[in-house]
C-alpha positions in Angstrom: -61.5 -15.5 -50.9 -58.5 -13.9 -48.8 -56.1 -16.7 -48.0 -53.0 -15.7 -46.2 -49.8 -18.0 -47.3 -47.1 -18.8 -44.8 -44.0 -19.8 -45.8 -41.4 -21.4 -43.3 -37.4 -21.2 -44.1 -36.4 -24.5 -43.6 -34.1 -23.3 -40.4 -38.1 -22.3 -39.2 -40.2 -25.3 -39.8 -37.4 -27.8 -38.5 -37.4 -27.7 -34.9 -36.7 -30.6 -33.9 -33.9 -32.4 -34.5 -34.2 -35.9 -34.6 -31.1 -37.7 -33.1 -29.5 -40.4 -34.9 -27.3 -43.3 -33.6 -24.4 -43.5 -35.4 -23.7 -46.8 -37.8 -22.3 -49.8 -35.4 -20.2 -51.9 -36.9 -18.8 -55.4 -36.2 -15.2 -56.0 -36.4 -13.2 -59.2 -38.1 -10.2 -60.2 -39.1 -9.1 -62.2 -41.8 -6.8 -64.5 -42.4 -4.7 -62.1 -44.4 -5.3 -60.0 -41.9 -7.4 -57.5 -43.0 -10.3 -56.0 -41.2 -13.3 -56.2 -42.0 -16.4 -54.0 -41.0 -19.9 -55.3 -41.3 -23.2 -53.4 -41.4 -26.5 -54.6 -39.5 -28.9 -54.7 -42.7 -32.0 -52.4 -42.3 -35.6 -54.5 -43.4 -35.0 -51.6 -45.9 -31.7 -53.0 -47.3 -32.9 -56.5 -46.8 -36.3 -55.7 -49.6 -33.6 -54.2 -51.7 -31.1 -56.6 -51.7 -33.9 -58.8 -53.3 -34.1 -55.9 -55.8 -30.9 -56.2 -56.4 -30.0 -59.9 -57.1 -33.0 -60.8 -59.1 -36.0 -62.7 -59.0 -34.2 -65.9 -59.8 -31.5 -65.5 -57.1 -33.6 -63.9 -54.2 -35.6 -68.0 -54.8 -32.3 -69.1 -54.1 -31.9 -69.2 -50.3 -28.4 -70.7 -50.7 -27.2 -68.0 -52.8 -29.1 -65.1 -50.8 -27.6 -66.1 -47.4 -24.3 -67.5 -48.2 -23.1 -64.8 -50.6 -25.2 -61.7 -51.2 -26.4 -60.8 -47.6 -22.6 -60.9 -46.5 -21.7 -59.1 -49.3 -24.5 -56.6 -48.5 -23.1 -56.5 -44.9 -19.3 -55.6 -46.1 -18.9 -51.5 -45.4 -15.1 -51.6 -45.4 -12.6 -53.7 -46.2 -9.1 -52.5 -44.3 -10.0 -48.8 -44.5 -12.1 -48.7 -48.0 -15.4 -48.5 -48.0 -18.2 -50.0 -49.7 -21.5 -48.6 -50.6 -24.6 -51.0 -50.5 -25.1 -53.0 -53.3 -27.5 -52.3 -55.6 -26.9 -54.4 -58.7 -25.4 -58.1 -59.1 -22.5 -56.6 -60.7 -22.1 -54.7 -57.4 -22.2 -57.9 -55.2 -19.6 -60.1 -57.3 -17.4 -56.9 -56.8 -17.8 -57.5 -53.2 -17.2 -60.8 -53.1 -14.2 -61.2 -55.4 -12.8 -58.3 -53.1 -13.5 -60.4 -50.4 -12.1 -63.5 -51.8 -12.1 -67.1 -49.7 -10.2 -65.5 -47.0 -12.7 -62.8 -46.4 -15.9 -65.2 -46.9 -14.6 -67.6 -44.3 -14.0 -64.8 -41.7 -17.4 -63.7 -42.4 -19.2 -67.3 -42.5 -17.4 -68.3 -39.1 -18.9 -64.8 -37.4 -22.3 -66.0 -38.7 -21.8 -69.3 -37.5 -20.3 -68.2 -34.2 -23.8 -65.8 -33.9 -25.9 -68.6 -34.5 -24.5 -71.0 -32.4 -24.6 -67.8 -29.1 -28.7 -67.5 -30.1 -29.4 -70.9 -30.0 -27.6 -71.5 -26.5 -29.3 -68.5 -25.7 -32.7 -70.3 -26.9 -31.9 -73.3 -25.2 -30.7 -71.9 -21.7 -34.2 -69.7 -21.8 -36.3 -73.0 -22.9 -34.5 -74.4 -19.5 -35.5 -71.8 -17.2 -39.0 -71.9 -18.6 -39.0 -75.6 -17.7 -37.7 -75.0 -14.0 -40.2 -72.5 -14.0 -42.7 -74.6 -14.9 -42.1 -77.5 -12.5 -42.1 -75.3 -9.4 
């Protein structure tokens, strides 16, 4: 049995390069004026996130989306960065860095965002009734 072996340098057998967006970040400001930069969670981050806190705390809807998916979200605080969180220990870090000041910035974006889809919901919800009639 003659088998001939091939073997490819990696330079060789990658040809394509696959182009990535780079991160997007959304901008606040706190109260004590520091900025803050928050990452869109991947469904990735999201399933380990769940890893992360716990069974216990990932049933706890209160706990999930009022502190660890904005902790998750935090990459930098003024110019520091922050790795995602992989352990409970790593969220309370994040959110004692973040203090009340930082959580209120962050809360009042959320609640700004959902406020923008649901007039978005309830503009389309309109035109779908105008459509409707005619």
């Amino acid at each position: 049995m003659n088998q001939a072996v091939t073997v490819h340098q990696a330079a060789e057998a990658n040809t394509q390069t696959v182009a990535r967006a780079k991160p997007q970040y959304t901008e606040l400001t706190d109260s004590l004026g520091r900025v803050i930069k928050l990452r869109q969670l991947s469904p990735v981050q999201e399933s380990r996130l769940i890893l992360a806190v716990g069974p216990e705390h990932a049933a706890n809807a209160v706990y999930l989306n009022t502190f660890a998916v904005p902790a998750a979200q935090v990459a930098y605080i003024d110019a520091e960065p922050y790795g995602f969180p992989t352990t409970l220990a790593e969220i309370e870090m994040v959110l004692h860095d973040l203090d009340t000041e930082g959580m209120h910035a962050i809360i009042d974006h959320m609640v700004m965002k959902n406020e923008e889809a649901r007039a978005a919901l309830a503009k389309m919800l309109d035109a779908e009734k105008e459509a409707a009639k005619n």
